[in-house]
C-alpha positions in Angstrom: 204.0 178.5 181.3 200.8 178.2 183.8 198.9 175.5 183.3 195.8 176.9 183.9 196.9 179.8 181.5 197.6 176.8 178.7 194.2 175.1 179.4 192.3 178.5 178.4 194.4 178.8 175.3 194.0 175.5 173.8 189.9 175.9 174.5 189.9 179.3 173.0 191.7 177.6 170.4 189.1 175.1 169.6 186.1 177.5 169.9 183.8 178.1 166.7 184.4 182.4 167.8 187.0 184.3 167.8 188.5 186.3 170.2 191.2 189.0 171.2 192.3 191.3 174.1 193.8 194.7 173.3 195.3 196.7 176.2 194.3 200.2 176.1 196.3 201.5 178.9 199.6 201.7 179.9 200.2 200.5 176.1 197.7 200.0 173.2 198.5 196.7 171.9 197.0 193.3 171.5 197.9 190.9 173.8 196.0 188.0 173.3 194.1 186.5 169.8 192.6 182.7 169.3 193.4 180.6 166.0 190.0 181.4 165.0 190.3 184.7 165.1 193.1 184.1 162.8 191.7 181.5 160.3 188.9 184.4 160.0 191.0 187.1 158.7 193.6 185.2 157.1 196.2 185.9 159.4 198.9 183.1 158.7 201.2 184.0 161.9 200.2 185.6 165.2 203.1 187.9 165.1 201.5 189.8 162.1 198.4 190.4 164.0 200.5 191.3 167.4 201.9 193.8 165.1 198.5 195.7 164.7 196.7 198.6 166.0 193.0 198.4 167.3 192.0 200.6 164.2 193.6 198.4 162.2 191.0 195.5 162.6 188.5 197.6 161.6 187.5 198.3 157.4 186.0 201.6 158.0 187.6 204.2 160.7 184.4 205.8 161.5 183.3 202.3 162.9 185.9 202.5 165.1 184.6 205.6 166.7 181.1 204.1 167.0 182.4 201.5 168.7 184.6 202.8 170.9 181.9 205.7 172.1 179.5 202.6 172.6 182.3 200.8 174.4 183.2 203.9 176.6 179.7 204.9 177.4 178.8 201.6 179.1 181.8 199.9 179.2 180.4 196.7 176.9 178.3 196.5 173.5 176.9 193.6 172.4 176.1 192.6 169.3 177.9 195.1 167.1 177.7 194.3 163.5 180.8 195.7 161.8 183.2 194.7 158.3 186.5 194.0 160.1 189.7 193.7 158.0 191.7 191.1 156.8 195.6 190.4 156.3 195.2 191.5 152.9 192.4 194.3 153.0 189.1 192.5 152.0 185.9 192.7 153.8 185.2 190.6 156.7 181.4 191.0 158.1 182.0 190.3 161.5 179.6 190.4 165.3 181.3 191.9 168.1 180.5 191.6 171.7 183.2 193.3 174.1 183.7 194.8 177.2 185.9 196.8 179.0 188.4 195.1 182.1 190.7 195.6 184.2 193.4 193.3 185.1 195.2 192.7 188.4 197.9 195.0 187.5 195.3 197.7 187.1 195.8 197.0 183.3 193.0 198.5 181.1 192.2 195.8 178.1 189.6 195.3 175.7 188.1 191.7 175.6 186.2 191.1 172.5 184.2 187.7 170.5 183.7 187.7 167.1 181.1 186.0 165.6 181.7 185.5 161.7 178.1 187.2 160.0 179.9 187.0 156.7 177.5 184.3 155.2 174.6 185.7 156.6 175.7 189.4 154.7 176.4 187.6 151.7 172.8 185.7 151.5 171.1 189.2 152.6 172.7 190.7 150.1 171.3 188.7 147.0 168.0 188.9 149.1 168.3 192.7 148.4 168.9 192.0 145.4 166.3 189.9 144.4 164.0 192.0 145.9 165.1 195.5 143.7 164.9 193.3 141.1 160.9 191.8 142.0 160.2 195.7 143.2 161.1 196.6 139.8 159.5 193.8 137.3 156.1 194.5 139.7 156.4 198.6 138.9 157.2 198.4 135.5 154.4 195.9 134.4 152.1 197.6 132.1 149.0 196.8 134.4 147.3 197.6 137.4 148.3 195.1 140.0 147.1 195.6 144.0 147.2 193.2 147.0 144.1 192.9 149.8 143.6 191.1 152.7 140.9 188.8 154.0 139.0 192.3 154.7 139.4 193.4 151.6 141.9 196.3 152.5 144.2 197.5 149.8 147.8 195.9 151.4 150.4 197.0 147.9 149.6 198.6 144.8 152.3 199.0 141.9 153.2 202.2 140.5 150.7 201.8 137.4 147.9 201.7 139.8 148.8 204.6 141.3 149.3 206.3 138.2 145.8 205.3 137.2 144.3 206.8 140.6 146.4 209.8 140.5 147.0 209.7 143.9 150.0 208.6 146.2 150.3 205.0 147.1 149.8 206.4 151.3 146.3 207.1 150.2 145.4 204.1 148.9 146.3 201.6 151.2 144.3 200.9 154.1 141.2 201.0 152.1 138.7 199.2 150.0 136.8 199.4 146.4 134.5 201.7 147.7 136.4 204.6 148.6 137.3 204.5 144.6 134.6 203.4 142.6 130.8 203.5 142.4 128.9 201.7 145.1 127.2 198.8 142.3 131.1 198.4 140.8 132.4 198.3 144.0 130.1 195.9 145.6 130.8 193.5 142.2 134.1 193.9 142.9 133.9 193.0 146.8 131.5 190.3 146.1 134.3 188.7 143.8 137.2 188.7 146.3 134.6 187.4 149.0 134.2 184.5 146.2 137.8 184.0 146.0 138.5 183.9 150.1 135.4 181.7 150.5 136.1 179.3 147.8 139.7 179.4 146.6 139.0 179.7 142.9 140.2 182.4 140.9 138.3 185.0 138.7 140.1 184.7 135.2 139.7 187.3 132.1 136.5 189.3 133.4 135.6 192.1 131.4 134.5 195.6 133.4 133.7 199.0 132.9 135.7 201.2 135.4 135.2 205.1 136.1 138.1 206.9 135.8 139.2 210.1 138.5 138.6 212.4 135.0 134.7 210.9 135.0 135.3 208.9 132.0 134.2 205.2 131.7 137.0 203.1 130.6 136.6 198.6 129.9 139.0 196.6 131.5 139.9 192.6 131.7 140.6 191.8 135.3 142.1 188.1 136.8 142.1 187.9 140.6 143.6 184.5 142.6 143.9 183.9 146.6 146.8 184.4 147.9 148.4 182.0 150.7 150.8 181.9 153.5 153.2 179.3 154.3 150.5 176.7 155.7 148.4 177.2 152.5 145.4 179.4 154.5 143.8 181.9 152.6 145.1 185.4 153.7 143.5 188.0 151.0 143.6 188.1 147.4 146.1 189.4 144.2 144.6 191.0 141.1 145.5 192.3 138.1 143.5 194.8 136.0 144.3 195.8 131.9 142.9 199.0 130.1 141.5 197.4 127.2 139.6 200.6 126.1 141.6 201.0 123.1 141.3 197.7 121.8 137.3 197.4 122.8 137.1 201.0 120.8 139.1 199.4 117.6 136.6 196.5 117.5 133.4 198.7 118.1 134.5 200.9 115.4 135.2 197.7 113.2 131.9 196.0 113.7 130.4 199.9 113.6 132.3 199.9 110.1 130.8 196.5 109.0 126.8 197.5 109.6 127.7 200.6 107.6 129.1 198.6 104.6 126.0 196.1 105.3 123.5 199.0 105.2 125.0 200.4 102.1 125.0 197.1 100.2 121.2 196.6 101.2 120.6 200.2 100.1 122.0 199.0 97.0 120.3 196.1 96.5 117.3 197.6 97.3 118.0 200.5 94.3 119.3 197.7 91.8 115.4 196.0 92.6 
C-alpha cells in the first residue's frame, strides 16, 4: 500500500466529518468512505456501505435529484442540508459539501463531507414546537394582547385583538393608538406607554372606556409592562386589555337595583309617617 495513500486514510479516519467518494463514470460505485462516515450511519463493516448505490445514502429520492441537478449545474454545492440514511433505515440529518473530480485515469468521482446537523434538527425541532405551542396559548387567550415598540408602533397583536378591530392583523401593525381610537383616548393611551419606556414601571388594573368599530362605548381593565432585550434596555412595551362591559353592566344594574329598593323603602316610610 502507498504510504502517502495510508497517511490520508488514517487522518480521514480521525476527522470529526465524514467523507466518501463515489465514481460516477466508467462505474457508479463508492470507492472510498472514512470511519466517521460509518460511526454516523451505523454502518458496522465497510463492505456493507461498498455495497451501496449513491441513491441509497439518501432518505428521500427526490433529494437525490436536487442534489445531483445542483451538483451537475456547477459542478460543487455547498452546504446542502439533506436526511441521509442509515444501515437500518432511520433518519440521519446530515450537511453536504461535494464536488465534482476527475482523476488521473480520467475517472469521474464524487467527493463529498458530511457534516452531522442531526442535533441541531432535533433542538430546532422542539423550538418549533415550542413555538406552535406559545403561538397558540397567545391566540387563544380570552384578551386583547398587542406588542409596540419604543415608538409606539403596534409590533404583534393576537387573534382576539383582531377580532375586536375587525380588521386583518396586516392592517394593524405598523401603526399607533391613533389610527384606532379617539384622539383624548389615544393620547391617554400614548402618554401611558411613554410612562412605561421612560420609567420602567408598569401600569396594573386600569379601568378605560374604549369605542368600539360598531360606535359603541365599551369599559375595559388594561395592565401594560416594558419589555426588554437581552441586555435589560427598554425596547417597547406588552399590554393586555379585558372587556369588562358585562360585568361593569351587572354591577350598575345591581347598585341601580339597590337605590330603587332604597327609594321604595323611604317612600314607605314616608307613607307609614
Amino acid at each position: 500500500m502507498d504510504k502517502n495513500f495510508e497517511l490520508t486514510s488514517i487522518t480521514a479516519d480521525n476527522l470529526e466529518i465524514g467523507m466518501f467518494r463515489y465514481e460516477i463514470l466508467p462505474e457508479q460505485k463508492f470507492t472510498c468512505v472514512n470511519a466517521t462516515l460509518l460511526r454516523l450511519l451505523k454502518y458496522t463493516h465497510r463492505r456493507s456501505f461498498f455495497a451501496l448505490k449513491l441513491q441509497d445514502l439518501f432518505f428521500n429520492p427526490k433529494d437525490l435529484t436536487v442534489f445531483a441537478a445542483l451538483l451537475n449545474r456547477n459542478d460543487k454545492i455547498k452546504l446542502y442540508e439533506v436526511p441521509l440514511k442509515t444501515e437500518k433505515g432511520n433518519e440521519f440529518w446530515a450537511l453536504l459539501t461535494a464536488s465534482n473530480v476527475y482523476t488521473r485515469d480520467n475517472t469521474k468521482c464524487i467527493e463529498a463531507v458530511v457534516q452531522d446537523i442531526s442535533y441541531k434538527k432535533e433542538i430546532n425541532s422542539k423550538l418549533l414546537m415550542e413555538k406552535d405551542l406559545l403561538q397558540s396559548l397567545f391566540d387563544n387567550i380570552p384578551d386583547a394582547v398587542y406588542f409596540k415598540d419604543r415608538n409606539n408602533r403596534i409590533v404583534k397583536v393576537n387573534k382576539f385583538y383582531t377580532q375586536g378591530t375587525g380588521m386583518d392583523e396586516s392592517q394593524i401593525l405598523g401603526k399607533t393608538d391613533f389610527d384606532f381610537f379617539p384622539f383624548e383616548q389615544a393620547k391617554e393611551m400614548f402618554d401611558d406607554d411613554r410612562h412605561i419606556l421612560k420609567t420602567g414601571k408598569p401600569v396594573v388594573g386600569k379601568i378605560e372606556k374604549t369605542l368600539l368599530p360598531s360606535g359603541n362605548w365599551n369599559k375595559v381593565i388594561t395592565t401594560k409592562i416594558p419589555m426588554h432585550d437581552k441586555k435589560g434596555r427598554i425596547i417597547g412595551t406588552m399590554g393586555t386589555t379585558r372587556d369588562m362591559t358585562l360585568q361593569a353592566n351587572f354591577e350598575e344594574e345591581r347598585i341601580n337595583m339597590v337605590i330603587n329598593a332604597l327609594e321604595v323603602l323611604g317612600k314607605a316610610l314616608e307613607m307609614r309617617d
